[in-house]
Structure formats: C-alpha cells, structure tokens
SEVEXKE-500361 format. One line per field, with one value per residue (C-alpha): z, x, y; residue number from 0; residue in one letter. Coordinates in pm, whole numbers, always signed. Each point is the difference from the previous one (the first is absolute). Example, Ala and Ser with C-alpha at 12.3 -4.5 7.8 and 13.67 -1.06 7.14 Angstrom:
Z: +780|-66
X: +1230|+137
Y: -450|+344
n: 0|1
res: A|S
END
This chain:
Z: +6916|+219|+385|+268|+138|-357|-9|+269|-64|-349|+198|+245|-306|-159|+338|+15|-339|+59|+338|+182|+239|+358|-88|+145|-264|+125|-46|-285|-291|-387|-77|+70|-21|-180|+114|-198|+59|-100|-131|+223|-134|+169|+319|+356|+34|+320|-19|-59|-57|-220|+263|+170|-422|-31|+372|-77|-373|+181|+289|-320|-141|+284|+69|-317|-100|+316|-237|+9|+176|+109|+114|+16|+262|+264|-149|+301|+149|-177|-248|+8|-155|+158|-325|+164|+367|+198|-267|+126|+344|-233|-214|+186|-36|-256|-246|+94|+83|+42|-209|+63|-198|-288|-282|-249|+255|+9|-361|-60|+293|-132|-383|+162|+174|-307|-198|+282|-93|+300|-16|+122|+67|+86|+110|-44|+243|-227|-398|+83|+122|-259|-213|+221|-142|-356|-125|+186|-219|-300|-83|+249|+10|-309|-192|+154|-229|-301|+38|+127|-304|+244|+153|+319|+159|+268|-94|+337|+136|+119|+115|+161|+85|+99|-239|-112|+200|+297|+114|+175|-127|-204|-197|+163|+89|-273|-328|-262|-169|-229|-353|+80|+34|-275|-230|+122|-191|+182|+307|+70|+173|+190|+158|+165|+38|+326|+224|-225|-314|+294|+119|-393|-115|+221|-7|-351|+81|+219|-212|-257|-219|-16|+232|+56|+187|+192|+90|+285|-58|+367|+76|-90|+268|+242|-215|-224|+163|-193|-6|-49|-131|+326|-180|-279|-265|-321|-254|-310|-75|-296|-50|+41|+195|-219|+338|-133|-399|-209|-346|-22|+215|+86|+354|+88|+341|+311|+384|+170|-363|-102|+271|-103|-357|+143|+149|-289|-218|+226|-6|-361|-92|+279|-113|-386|-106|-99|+18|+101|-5|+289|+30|+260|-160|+322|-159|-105|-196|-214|-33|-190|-288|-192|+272|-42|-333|-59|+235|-185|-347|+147|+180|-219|+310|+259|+338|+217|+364|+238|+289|-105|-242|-334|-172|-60|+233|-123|-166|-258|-86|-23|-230|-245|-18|-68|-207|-248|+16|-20|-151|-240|+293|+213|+33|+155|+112|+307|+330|+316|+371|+200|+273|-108|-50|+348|+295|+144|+284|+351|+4|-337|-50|-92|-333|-108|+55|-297|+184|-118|-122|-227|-172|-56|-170|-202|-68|-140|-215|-180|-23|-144|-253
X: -11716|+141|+15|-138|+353|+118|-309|+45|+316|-122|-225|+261|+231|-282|-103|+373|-11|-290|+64|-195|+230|-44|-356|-322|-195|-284|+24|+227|-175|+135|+1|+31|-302|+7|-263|-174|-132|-318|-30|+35|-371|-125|-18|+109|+179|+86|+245|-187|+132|-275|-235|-70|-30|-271|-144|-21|-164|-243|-47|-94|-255|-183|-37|-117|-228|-267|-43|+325|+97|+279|+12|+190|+180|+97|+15|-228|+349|+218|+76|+336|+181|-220|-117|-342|+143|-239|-274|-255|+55|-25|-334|-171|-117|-200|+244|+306|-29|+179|-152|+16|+290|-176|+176|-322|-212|+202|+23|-381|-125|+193|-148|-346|+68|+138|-283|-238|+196|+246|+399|+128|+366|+110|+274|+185|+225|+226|+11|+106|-333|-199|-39|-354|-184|+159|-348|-151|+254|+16|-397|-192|+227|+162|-302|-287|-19|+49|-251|-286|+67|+124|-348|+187|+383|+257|+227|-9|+223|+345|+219|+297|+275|+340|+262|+341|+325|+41|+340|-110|-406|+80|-254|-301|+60|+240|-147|-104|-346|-41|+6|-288|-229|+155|-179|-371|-157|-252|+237|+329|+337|+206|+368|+159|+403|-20|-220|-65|-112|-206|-197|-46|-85|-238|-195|-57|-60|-277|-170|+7|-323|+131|+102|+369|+279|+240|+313|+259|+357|-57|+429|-72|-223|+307|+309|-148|-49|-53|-140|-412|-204|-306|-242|-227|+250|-73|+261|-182|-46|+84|+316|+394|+219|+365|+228|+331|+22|+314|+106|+114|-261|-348|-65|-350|-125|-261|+5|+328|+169|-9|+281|+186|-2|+66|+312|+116|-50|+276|+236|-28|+88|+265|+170|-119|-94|-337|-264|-345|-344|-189|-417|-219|-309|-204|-298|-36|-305|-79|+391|+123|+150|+55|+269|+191|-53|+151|+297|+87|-18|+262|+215|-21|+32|-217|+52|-318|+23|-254|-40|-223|+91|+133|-264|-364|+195|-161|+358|-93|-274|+151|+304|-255|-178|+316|+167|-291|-20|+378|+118|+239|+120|+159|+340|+9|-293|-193|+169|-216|+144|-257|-79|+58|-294|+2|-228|+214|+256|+97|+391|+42|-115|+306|-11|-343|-30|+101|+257|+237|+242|-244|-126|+363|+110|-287|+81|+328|-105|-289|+252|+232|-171
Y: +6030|+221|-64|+225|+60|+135|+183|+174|+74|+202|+169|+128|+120|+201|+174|+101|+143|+160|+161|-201|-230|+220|+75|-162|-172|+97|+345|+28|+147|-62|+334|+379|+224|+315|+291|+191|+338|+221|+357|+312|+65|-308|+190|-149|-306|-255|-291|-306|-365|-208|-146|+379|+117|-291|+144|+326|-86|-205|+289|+225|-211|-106|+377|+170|-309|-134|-298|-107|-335|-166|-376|-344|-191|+169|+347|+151|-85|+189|-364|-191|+285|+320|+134|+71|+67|+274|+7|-204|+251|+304|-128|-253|-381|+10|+130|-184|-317|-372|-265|-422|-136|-80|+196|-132|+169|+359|+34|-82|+263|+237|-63|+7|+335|+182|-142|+182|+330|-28|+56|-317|-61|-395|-71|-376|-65|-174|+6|-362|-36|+171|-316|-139|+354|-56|-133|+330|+227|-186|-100|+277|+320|+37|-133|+224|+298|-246|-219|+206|+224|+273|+72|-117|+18|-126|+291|+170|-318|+27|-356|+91|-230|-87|-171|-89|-102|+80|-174|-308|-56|-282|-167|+95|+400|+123|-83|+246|-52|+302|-213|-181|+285|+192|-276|+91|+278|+208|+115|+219|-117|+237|-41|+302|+40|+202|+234|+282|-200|-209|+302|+103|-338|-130|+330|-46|-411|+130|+261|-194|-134|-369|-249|+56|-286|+198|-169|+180|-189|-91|+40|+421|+46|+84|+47|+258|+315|+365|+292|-18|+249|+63|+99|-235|-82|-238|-147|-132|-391|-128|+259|-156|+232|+101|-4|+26|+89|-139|-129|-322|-232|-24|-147|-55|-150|+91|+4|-102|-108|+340|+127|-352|+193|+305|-113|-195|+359|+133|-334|-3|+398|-38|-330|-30|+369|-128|+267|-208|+109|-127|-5|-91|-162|+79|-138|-367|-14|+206|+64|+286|-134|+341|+151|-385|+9|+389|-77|-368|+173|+267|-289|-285|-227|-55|-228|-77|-167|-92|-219|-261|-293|+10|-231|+211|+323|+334|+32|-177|+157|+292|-165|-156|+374|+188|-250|-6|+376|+75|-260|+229|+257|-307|-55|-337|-235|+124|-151|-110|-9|-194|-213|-363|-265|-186|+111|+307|-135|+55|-30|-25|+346|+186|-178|+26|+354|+205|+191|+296|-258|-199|+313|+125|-304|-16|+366|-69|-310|+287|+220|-218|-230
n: 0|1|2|3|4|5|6|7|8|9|10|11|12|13|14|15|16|17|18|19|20|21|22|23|24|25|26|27|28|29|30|31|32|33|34|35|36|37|38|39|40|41|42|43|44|45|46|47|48|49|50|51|52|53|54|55|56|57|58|59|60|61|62|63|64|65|66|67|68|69|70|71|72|73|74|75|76|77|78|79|80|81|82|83|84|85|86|87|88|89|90|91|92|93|94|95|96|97|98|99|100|101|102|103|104|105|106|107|108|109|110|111|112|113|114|115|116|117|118|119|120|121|122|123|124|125|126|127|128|129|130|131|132|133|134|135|136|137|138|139|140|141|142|143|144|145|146|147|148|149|150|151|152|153|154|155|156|157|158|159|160|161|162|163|164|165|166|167|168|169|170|171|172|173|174|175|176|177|178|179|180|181|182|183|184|185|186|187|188|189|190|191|192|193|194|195|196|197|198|199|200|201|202|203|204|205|206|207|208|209|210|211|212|213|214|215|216|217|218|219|220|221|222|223|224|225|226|227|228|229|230|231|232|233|234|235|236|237|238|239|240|241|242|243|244|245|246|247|248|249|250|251|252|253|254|255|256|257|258|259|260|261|262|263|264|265|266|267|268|269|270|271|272|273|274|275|276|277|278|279|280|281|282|283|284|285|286|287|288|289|290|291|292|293|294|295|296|297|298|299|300|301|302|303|304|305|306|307|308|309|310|311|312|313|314|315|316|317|318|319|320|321|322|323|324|325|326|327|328|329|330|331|332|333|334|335|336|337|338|339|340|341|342|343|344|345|346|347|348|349|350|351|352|353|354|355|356|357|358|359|360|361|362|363|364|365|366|367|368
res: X|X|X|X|X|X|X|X|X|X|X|X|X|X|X|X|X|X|X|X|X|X|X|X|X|X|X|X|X|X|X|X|X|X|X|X|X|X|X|X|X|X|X|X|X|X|X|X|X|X|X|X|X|X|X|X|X|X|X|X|X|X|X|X|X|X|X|X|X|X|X|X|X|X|X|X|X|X|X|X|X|X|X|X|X|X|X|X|X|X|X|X|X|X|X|X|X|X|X|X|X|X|X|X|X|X|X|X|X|X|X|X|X|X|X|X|X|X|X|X|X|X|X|X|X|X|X|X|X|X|X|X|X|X|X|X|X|X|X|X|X|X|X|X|X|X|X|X|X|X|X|X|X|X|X|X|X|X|X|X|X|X|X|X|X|X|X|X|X|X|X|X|X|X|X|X|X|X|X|X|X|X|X|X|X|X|X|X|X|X|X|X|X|X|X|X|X|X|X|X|X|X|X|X|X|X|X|X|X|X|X|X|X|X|X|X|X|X|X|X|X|X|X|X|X|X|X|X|X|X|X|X|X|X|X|X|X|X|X|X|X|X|X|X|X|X|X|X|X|X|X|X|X|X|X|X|X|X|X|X|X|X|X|X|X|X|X|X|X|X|X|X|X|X|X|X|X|X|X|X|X|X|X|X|X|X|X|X|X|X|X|X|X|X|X|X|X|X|X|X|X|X|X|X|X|X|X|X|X|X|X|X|X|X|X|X|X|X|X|X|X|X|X|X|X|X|X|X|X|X|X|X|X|X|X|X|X|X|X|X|X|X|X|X|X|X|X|X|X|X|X|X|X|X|X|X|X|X|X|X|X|X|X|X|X|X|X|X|X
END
C-alpha cells in the first residue's frame, strides 16, 4: 500500500506535468474553455459568463409569463452562486421566493403549482442535494401525465441546479448525478457547455410541456464568458451539437468535458494528425442517438467522457446503444474516460477527474488497436 508521503509525492509530479505546481488549487481549473458564438441574425449581444446567461433567461421568463415562479433557498438573495440576483427586487415576493431547506418540499410545491397551470422554476442548491426530492421526481413528476392518462400534467416544472467539479468540493459539492435521472421516463435532462447554450437551453427547459432537470456545471458559471444573444433565444432539446467535424474519431461528452474534448481535438491533430469529431450531447434524456450514430458510422471510433463514475455512467448507455446499432462501422471497441467508482475526493482530485491527459491516452490506445 502506498504511504501518504509517496502519495504525495505522485501528486506533486503530475501537477508538474500538468502545469499546475505555482498554481492555487483552489482555483485551478482542468481545462480551457472554448466560446462559442451566435449568428449575426440573432440580433444584439452583451458579454455574459453562465450565471448572468441563467439571470437574464430567468429575467425573460418572469417577464413575458405573470405565472411564472421562481423559488428555493435563498434565491430571494441572489443564491450561493447569484443565478437569481436582483429578481425578487424586479418582480416581487410572491414570485420569487426562498423556501425551508427541505429539497422534498421544493420539488413537490413546484409539482403542485405546475399542476395548477403555473410556470414553476426550483431551484436545488446542490445536485448533491437533490437525492431527498428523488421520490418527488421519480414517482410524482415524471409519472403525472402517465398515470392520469394525460387528463392532467407537471410539465410546466423546471429544477435547476448546480453540479460537477469544482476544484476543491469533494464528495459532497462536486459530484455529477445526470445517469440517474436519465433512467426515469416521463422527464427531460439538460446540461449546457457555456452561456450561450445556457440561455438557449433553459428557455426551451422552461417552455417546455414536461418536467425538465436542468443541471449548470456549477465551475462555468465564472470561467465561461461569451457573447449572448439579448433578446429570447431557444436551442432545441433532444438535438447533439457537431462542434468540431473530423474523420478519424468520434468524441462525445456534455458540460465542462466537452472543452476537455475540445482541447484534446487540437492535441491530437497537432501531435498525431488525427482528425476528431467532437459532439456535445446537451441533452441527457431523451439523447439524440441519430447525430452519434451518423458521426460513429463515418468514424468508426468513438470515445465518450464524463464526470461521473464509470459503472451505470450515461456512457454506457450510450456504448451499449451504438455498439448494437453500429456494430459493423466500428473500428475498435468503444472507449470510456470517467470518473472512477469511489465517492469523488478532495485532494485526490487530480486523478479522478478525466482530464486532457486521460482522454488522450485513451485516444491513442482507439486509435491504435
């Protein structure tokens, strides 16, 4: 077993590889973000990082619907990461409220107020904390329409909430959660890679006709900043994004993995003269298997990474669909770059995150089986 002193000493050598030996820790980030931009014929723009995106989304739908409402702890505050900041000011009590800490309790208002025909947008303060409402999502939300033989709905609800690493959460403010929602039928799971797919995104969350889980990679809401279209602006659900198009790979992730992939597109037409495909799934559930599907049958290879643990991760759903689907197009089996299976760590973090390094090396061993 190896000792703490040789353990640290590992960890030292990989932040030095890495970059990371005059950095602080706790703002280091694992990766670089890559900004997107919007049409010319979206109109007026203003540079927004993710939380003011989320805001100004928020801003928008409070205004052009009087039955929207927005509540959960402390968001008459502005919440931990001032998503809602100045709303409450701008609309008033009684449509943007704090609720007790009783995540059950915010995720069963807000079915009973889109069941009375309202717009109702919780917020969880934590997706590490989302687990006490699970029965509420699971056996009330996504099951409404269904079992009242769609004579009544919950589809006017929105959850919104923070996830993934963040650089020194640890087990209990880092973890990512999608892959347990994705296996409930009856709602929609959303993950945005930056500001403008936020704004787009969560607009379509919110006028959607089922309940829909919208998780913010909670480490974006700063470091991303781009461009945002002003005025209302919807991205479809249900619809991967083609962000970089090549020959040779298929990489597939959402939220903060997708700029690890992005990076590792560059490393590996700079150092390997691979030509990779990347795609943002944006949507977890329903996924859109037909843009994976079309690139892997072009590629042959495809390489999926997300945050979360290997065993049950969304990956391998999405490995089991496309390997019974393209079974003859692929090159070499499907490859996974994941979180490990052990609660997600404080200092130990460097190594459970699937970093630019990870995915590289499981690049080359695709490439080269």
């Amino acid at each position: 077993m190896m000792s703490l002193r040789q353990l640290g000493r590992c960890m030292l050598k990989k932040n030095d590889l890495i970059g990371l030996k005059n950095v602080n820790h706790r703002t280091a980030v694992h990766f670089n973000h890559y900004p997107d931009t919007v049409a010319a014929s979206e109109g007026e723009t203003n540079r927004m990082n993710l939380f003011q995106a989320i805001n100004n989304t928020l801003d928008i739908a409070l205004d052009s619907d009087s039955s929207t409402c927005i509540f959960g702890e402390d968001v008459a505050f502005g919440g931990v990461f001032r998503c809602t900041v100045g709303l409450q000011e701008k609309y008033g009590r009684n449509r943007v409220f704090n609720t007790p800490l009783c995540e059950q309790g915010i995720v069963g208002f807000g079915i009973g107020m889109a069941v009375a025909g309202a717009r109702a947008i919780a917020e969880i303060q934590f997706a590490d904390y989302i687990f006490p409402a699970f029965d509420q999502i699971t056996n009330e939300a996504a099951k409404f329409r269904y079992r009242c033989g769609n004579q009544f709905d919950c589809g006017s609800l929105t959850i919104r909430t923070p996830c993934g690493a963040v650089g020194h959460g640890a087990l209990y403010h880092s973890q990512m959660v999608e892959s347990f929602f994705a296996h409930i039928p009856g709602i929609k799971v959303v993950i945005p890679r930056g500001p403008i797919q936020a704004k787009g995104l969560l607009s379509s969350c919110i006028e959607d006709n089922n309940p829909c889980i919208f998780f913010e990679p909670k480490i974006l809401y700063r470091t991303a900043v781009e461009q945002v279209p002003l005025k209302p602006y919807k991205i479809p659900l249900s619809k991967a994004d083609i962000i970089v198009e090549g020959d040779d790979v298929t990489l597939l992730g959402w939220g903060t993995q997708v700029h690890v992939l992005h990076e590792v597109c560059q490393m590996a037409q700079d150092t390997l003269n691979i030509s990779c495909e990347l795609i943002d799934l944006q949507t977890i559930l329903p996924w859109d298997k037909e843009t994976v599907k079309n690139s892997v049958k072009k590629t042959g290879r495809l390489l999926i990474a997300h945050e979360a643990p290997l065993t049950a991760g969304f990956g391998a759903e999405i490995a089991a669909t496309i390997q019974n689907e393209c079974f003859l197009n692929l090159e070499a089996p499907i490859s996974r770059v994941t979180g490990f299976d052990t609660p997600f760590p404080h200092v130990m973090e460097p190594f459970y995150i699937p970093d630019k390094w990870r995915c590289l090396h499981a690049l080359k061993k695709l490439v080269n089986f």
